[in-house]
C-alpha positions in Angstrom: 0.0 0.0 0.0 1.1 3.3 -1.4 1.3 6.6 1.2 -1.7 8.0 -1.2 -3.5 5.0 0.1 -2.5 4.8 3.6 -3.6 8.5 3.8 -7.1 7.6 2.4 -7.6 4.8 5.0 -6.6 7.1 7.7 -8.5 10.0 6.7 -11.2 7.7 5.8 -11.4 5.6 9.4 -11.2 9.1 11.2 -14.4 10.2 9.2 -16.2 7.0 10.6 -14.8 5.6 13.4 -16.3 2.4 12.6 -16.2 -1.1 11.2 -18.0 -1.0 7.7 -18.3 -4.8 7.6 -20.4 -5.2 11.0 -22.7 -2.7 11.1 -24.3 -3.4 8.0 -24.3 -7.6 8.5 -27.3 -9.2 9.7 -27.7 -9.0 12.9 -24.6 -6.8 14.4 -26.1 -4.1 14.0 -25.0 -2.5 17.2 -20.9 -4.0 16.7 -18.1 -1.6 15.8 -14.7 -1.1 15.9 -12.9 1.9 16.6 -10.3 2.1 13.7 -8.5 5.3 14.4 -5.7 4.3 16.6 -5.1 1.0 14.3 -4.7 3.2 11.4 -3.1 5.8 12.6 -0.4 3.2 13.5 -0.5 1.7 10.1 -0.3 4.6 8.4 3.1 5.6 10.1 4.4 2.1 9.6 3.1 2.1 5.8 4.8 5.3 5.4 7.9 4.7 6.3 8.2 1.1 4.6 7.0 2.7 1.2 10.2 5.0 2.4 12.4 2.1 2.3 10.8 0.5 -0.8 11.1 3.4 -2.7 15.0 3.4 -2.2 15.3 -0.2 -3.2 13.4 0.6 -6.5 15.6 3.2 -7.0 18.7 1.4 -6.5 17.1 -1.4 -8.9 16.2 0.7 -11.5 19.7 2.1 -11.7 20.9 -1.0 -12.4 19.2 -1.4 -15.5 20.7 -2.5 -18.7 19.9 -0.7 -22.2 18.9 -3.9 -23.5 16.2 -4.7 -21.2 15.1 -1.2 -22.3 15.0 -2.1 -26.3 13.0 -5.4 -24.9 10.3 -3.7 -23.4 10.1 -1.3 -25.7 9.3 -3.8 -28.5 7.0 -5.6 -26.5 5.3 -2.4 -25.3 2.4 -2.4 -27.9 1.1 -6.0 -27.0 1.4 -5.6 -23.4 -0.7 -2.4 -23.5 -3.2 -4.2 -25.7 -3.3 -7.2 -22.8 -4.0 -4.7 -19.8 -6.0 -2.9 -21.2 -8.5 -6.2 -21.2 -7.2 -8.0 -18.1 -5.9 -4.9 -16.0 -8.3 -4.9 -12.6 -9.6 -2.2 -11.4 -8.2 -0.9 -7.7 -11.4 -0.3 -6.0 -15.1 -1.4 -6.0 -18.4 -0.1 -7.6 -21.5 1.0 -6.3 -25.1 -0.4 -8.3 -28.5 1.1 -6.6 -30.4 -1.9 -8.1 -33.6 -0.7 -8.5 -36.9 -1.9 -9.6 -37.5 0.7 -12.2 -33.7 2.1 -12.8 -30.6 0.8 -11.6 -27.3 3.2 -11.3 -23.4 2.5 -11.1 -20.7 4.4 -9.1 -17.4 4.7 -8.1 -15.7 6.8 -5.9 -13.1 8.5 -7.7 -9.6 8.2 -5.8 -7.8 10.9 -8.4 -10.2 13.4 -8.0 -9.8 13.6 -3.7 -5.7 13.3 -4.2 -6.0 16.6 -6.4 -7.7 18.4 -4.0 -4.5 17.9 -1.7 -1.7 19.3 -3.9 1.0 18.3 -1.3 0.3 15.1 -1.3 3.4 14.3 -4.0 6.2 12.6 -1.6 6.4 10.7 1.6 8.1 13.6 2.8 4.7 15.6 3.1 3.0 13.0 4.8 5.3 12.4 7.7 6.0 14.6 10.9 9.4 16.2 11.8 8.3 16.3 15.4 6.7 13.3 17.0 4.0 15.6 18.9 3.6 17.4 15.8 0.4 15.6 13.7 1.2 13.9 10.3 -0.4 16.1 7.5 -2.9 13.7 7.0 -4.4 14.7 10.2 -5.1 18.0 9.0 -7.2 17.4 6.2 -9.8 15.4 7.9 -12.7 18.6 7.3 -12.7 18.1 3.4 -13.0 14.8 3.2 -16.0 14.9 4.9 -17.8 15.9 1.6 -17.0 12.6 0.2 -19.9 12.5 -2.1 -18.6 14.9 -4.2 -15.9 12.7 -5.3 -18.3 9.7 -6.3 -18.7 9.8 -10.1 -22.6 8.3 -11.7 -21.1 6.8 -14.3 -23.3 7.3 -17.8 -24.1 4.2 -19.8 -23.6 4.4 -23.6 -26.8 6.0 -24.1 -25.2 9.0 -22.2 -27.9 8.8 -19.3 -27.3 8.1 -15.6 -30.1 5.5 -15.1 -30.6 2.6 -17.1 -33.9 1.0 -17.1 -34.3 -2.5 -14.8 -34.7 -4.6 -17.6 -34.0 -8.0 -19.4 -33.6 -8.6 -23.5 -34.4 -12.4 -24.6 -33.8 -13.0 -28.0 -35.3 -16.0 -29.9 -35.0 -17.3 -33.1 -37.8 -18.2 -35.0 -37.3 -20.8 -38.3 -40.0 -21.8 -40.4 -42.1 -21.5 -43.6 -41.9 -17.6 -44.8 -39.0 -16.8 -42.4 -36.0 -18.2 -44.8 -34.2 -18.8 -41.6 -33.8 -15.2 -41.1 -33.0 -14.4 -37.1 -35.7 -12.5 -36.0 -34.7 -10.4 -32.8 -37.1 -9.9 -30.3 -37.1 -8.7 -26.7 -38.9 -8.8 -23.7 -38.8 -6.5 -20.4 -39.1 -8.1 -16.6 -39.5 -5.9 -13.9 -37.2 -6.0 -11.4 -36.5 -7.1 -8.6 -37.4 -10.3 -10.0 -40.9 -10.9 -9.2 -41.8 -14.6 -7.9 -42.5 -17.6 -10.6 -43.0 -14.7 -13.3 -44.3 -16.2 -16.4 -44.4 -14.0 -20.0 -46.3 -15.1 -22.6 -46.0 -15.2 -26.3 -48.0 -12.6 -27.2 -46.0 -10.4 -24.7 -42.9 -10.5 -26.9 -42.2 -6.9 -28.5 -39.5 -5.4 -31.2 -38.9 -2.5 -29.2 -37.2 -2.7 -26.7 -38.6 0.8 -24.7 -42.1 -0.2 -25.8 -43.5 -2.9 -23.0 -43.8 -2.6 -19.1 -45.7 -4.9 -17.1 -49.0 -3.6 -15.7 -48.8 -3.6 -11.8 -51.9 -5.6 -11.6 -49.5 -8.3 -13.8 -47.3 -8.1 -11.5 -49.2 -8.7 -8.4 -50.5 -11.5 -10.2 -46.7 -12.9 -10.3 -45.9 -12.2 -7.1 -48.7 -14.9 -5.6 -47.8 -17.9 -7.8 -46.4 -20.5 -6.9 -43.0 -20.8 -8.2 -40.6 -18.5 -6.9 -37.6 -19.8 -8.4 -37.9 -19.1 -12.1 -38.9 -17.4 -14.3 -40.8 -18.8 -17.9 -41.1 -17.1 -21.4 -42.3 -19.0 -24.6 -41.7 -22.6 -22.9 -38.1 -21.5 -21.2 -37.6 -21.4 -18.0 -34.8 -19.1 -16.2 -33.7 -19.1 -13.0 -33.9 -15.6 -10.8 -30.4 -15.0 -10.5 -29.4 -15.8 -13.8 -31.5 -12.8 -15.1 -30.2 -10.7 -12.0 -26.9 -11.9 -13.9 -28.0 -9.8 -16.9 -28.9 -6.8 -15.5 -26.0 -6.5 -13.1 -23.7 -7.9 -15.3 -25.1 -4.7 -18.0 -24.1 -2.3 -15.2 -21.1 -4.1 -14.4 -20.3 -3.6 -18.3 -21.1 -0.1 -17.7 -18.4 0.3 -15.4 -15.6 -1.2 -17.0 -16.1 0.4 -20.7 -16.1 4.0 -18.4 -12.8 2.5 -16.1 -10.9 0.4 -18.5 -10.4 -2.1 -16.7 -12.0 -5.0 -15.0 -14.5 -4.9 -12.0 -14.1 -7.4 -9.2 -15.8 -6.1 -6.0 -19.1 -4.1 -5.5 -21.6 -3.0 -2.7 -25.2 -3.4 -3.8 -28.4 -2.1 -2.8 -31.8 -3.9 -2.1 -34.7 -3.1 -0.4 -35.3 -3.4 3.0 -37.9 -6.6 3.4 -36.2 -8.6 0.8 -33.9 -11.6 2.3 -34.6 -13.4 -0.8 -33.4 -10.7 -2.8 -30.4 -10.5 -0.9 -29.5 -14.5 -1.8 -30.6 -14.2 -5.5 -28.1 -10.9 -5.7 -25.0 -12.9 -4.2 -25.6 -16.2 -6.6 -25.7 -13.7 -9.8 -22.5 -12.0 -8.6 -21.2 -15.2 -8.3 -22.1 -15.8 -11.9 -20.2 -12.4 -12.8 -17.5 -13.2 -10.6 -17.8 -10.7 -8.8 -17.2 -10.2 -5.1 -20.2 -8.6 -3.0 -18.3 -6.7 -0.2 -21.6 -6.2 1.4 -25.6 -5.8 0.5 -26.8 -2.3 1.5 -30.1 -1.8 2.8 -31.7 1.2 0.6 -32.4 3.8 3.5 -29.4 2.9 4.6 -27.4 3.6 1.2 -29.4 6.7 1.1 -28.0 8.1 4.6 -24.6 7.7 3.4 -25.3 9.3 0.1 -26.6 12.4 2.2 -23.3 12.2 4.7 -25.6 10.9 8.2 -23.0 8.2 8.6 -20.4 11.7 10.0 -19.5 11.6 13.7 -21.4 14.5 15.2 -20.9 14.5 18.6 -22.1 18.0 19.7 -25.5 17.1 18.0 -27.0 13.8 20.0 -29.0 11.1 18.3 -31.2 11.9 15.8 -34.4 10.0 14.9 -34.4 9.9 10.9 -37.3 9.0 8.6 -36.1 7.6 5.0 -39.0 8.7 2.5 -38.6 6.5 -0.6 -41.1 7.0 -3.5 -39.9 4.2 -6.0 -41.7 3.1 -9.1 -44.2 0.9 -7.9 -43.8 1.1 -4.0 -43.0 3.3 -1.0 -41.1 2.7 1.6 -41.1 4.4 5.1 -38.0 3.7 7.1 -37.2 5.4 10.3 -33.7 5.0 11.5 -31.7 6.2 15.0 -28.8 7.6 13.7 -26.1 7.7 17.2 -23.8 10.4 17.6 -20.4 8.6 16.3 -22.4 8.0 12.9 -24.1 3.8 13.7 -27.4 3.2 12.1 -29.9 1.0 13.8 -33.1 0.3 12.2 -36.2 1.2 13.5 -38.5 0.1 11.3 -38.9 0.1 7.8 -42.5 -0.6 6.0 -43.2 -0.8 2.4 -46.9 0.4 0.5 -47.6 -1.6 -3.1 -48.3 -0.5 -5.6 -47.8 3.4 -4.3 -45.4 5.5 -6.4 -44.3 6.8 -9.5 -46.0 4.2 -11.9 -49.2 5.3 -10.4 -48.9 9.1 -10.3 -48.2 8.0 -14.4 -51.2 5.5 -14.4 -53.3 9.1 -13.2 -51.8 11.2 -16.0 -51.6 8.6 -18.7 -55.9 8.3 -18.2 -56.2 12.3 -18.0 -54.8 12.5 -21.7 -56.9 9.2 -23.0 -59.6 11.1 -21.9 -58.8 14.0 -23.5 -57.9 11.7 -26.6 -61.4 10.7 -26.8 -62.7 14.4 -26.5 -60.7 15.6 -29.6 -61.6 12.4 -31.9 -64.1 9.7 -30.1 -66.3 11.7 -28.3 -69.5 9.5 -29.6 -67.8 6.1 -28.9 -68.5 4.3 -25.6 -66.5 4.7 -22.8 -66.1 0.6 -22.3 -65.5 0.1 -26.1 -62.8 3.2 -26.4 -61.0 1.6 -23.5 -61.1 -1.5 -24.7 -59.8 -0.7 -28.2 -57.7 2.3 -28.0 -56.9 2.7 -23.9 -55.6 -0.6 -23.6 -53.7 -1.0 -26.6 -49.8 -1.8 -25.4 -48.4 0.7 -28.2 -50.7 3.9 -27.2 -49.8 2.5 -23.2 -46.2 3.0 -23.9 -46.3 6.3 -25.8 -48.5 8.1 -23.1 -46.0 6.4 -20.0 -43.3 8.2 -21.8 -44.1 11.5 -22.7 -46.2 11.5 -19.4 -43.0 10.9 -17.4 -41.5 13.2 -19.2 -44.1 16.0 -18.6 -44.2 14.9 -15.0 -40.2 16.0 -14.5 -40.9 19.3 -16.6 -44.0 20.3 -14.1 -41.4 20.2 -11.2 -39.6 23.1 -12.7 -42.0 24.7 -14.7 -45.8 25.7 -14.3 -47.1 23.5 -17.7 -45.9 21.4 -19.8 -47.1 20.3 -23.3 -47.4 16.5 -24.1 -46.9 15.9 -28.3 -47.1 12.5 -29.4 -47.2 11.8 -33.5 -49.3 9.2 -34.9 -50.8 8.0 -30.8 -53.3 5.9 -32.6 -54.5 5.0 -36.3 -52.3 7.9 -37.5 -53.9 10.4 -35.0 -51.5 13.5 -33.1 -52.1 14.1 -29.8 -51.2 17.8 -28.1 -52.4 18.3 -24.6 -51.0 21.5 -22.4 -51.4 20.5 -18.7 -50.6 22.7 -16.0 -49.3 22.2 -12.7 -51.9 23.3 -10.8 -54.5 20.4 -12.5 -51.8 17.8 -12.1 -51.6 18.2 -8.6 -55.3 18.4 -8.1 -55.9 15.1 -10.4 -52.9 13.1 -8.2 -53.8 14.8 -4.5 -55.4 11.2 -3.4 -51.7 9.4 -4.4 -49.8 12.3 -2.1 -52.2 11.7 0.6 -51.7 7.8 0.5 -47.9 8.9 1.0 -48.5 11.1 3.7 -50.7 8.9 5.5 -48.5 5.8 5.0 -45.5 8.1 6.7 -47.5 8.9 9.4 -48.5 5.7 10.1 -45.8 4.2 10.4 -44.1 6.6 12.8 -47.1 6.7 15.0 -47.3 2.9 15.0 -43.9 3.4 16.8 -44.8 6.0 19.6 -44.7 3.5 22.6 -40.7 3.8 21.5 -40.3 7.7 21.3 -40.6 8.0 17.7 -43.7 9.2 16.7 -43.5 11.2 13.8 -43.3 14.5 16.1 -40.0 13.6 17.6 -38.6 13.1 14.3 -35.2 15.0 13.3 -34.6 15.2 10.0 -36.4 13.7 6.9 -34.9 12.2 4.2 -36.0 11.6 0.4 -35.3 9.4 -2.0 -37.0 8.3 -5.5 -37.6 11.1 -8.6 -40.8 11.3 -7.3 -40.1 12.9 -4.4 -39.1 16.1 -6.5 -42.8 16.7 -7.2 -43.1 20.1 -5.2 -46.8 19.4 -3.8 -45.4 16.2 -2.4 -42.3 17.3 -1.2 -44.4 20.8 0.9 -46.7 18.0 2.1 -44.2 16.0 3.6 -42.6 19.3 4.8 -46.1 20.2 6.4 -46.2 16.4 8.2 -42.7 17.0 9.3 -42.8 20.6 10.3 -40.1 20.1 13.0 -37.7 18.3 11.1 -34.9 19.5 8.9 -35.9 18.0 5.1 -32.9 16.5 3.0 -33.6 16.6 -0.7 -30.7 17.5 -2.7 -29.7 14.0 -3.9 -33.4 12.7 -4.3 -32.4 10.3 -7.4 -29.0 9.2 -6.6 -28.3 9.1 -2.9 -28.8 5.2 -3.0 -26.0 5.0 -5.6 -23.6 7.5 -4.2 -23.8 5.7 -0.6 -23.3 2.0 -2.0 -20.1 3.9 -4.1 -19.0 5.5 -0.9 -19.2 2.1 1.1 -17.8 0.3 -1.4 -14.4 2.5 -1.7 -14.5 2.2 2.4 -14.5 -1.1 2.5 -12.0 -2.1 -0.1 -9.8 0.4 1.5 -10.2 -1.0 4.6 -9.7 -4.8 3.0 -6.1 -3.5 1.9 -5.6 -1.7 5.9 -5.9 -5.3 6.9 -4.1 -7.9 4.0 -1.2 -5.8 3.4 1.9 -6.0 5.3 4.8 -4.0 6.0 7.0 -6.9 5.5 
């Protein structure tokens, strides 16, 4: 280990004070370890060995003959070519798996050593005086903003988020086809739902152009088989498919790195022990190393920096608000003064989220669809032939979540969709003020669900008026009528909301560089 890296530990088990691999395992939840004194002797003994190391390689490269020099340079070009495919990468990613979008992370190592400019010898991290400090000691206060060295690493579309879904393709022979391959995809909601079974008729060209219904996927959820999953008489196990969609992030990762990707810290929700085993087996099918499975409120604290020591403060009771696609989840969590997490409680709402708020707007413009060119038709028949159909489903989900995320920002937004059904445009202007009104009863399900389950823990001290601070999480929750609502609720508590859509993703990135740090603290030695 380096004196960069030995700095990093140190500056990084002063931050916490803690052990990163027992406070998030499953049941030592209250276990720590005080790391500060252990590194802080480590990181004098790495010093000076990397001291004495660097000498030797001097010495050694000295020695070095001009023909060694013609030999690698003549082997230069293939050895580049073979690390630039087998090179590994020195750290670990973060994925927020998530049932809509998952996001990949890494904390970039580079970008914190350049904010410390004297960081370019041994020399400046060691201490003339023994009652003098070490200068690593000094620079504790800016690493404490540690999320602004994670990077959200963009897949090749160029966006941060890439949908939660799987591509099957099949080949179909036969009279007419020639043998042609005929692509075709498929998209599973994830986390893989129970014994979820896809029909024929359910496979698509487009790749963007098919999500399940929820009430398909509450139908999934109570079969029987909750193993595998079937499509057009195949059956595939769970994590297998997992495999895919983590193994596309993990993908992600390396094409932005260069390098390979061995070790990551993965998120999962909060009720989900199954999801937890099926995760693990697919990363064993990527080898790749799970440092450790992150709880989502609990990734989303670290993404918003609760896990700092703050001794001058006290405890603070915390409520995680999570709005996901199709559930939310209210988790309250005592956060201690040296920065442990112990959770409270955590409760989960199905199907309550953004899907629905959607599922509001997308029947607002159908209706005003029929207005403009179906007024005389029948309200069962237009459903049936025009609301239901798949292709006019998927048009209105998108431009409607797109006119969702411009209504945060922006009093109205205009919704154009060419050729929505048998070659008919569709314009509709809506304005913030009727989209609120028209998804009030969805805000109110949220509300009440957070109150609930606060109140259902007063016995304990933590109703939802002795909460401190309020967290939230999902894109949801930058909806301004829901986010004043939940400010109303919580009008005592201090509202975090400036890292709504990636705090998951930033704190499995943060644990993840922590912990492989901390694996190097521990394996390497100074002889």
């Amino acid at each position: 280990m380096t004196p960069h890296q030995s700095f990093l530990v140190f500056t990084m088990a002063t931050r916490y004070q803690l052990s990163f691999d027992t406070i998030f395992g499953d049941d030592q939840g209250s276990e720590h370890l005080n790391l500060k004194d252990r590194c802080q002797t480590r990181f004098q003994e790495k010093v000076e060995f990397s001291q004495k190391n660097d000498q030797k390689k001097s010495k050694a490269s000295s020695k070095a003959t001009s023909s060694s020099t013609e030999q690698a340079s003549s082997s230069s070009t293939a050895s580049s070519s073979s690390e630039s495919t087998t090179a590994v990468f020195d750290g670990a990613i973060g994925i927020d798996f998530g049932n809509h979008n998952c996001t990949v992370a890494y904390f970039n190592v580079q970008h914190l050593l350049s904010s410390f400019p004297n960081l370019n010898s041994s020399s400046a991290l060691t201490s003339s005086s023994p009652n003098k400090p070490c200068y690593a000691a000094t620079v504790i206060q800016p690493v404490q903003n540690m999320n602004s060295h994670v990077v959200i690493i963009q897949n090749e579309d160029g966006a941060h988020h890439t949908p939660s879904v799987i591509k099957v393709n099949t080949i179909i022979e036969g009279e007419g086809t020639d043998n042609e391959k005929n692509k075709r995809e498929i998209i599973v909601g994830f986390p893989p739902l129970p014994g979820a079974s896809l029909a024929p008729d359910q496979v698509i060209s487009d790749l963007k152009e098919f999500m399940l219904e929820d009430e398909e996927r509450m139908k999934k959820e109570n079969t029987e088989s909750p193993e595998r999953i079937a499509f057009n008489g195949e059956e595939y196990s769970q994590d297998y498919m997992v495999s895919l969609l983590l193994g596309k992030m993990k993908n992600i990762a390396e094409h932005y790195l260069g390098k390979k990707v061995k070790k990551a810290v993965i998120s999962c929700p909060s009720n989900s022990s199954h999801c937890e085993a099926v995760i693990r087996k697919a990363c064993d099918l990527l080898d790749m190393k799970v440092l450790t499975i992150l709880k989502e409120p609990i990734a989303a604290l670290i993404g918003y920096g609760f896990d700092l020591p703050k001794p001058n403060e006290g405890a603070r009771k915390v409520c995680v608000i999570d709005v996901g696609a199709l559930e939310t989840n209210i988790s309250i969590v005592k956060v201690a003064e040296n920065g442990l997490f112990e959770m409270i409680k955590s409760e989960s709402k199905r199907p309550l989220g953004g899907e629905s708020i959607d599922q509001v707007m997308i029947q607002m413009c159908l209706q005003e669809f029929k207005r403009l060119y179906y007024k005389n038709m029948s309200e069962s028949m237009f459903q049936q032939e025009v609301g239901k159909n798949r292709k006019v489903q998927n048009k209105l989900r998108r431009s409607c979540e797109n006119a969702k995320i411009v209504l945060s920002n922006n009093q109205q937004a205009m919704i154009e969709i060419d050729s929505l059904y048998d070659g008919l445009d569709f314009q509709f202007k809506i304005t913030r003020a009727r989209f609120e009104s028209s998804v009030m009863s969805i805000f109110a399900s949220i509300i009440e669900h957070a109150r609930q389950t606060a109140d259902s823990l007063a016995e304990q001290d933590y109703s939802f008026a002795s909460i401190t601070d309020v967290v939230l999480v999902g894109g949801s929750c930058q909806i301004p009528k829901l986010r004043d609502s939940i400010q109303t609720l919580f009008s005592q508590a201090k509202v975090h909301d400036s890292a709504v859509e990636d705090s998951i993703a930033i704190g499995c990135a943060i644990q993840a560089h922590l912990m492989h740090m901390y694996s190097h603290l521990m394996n390497n030695k100074t002889n």
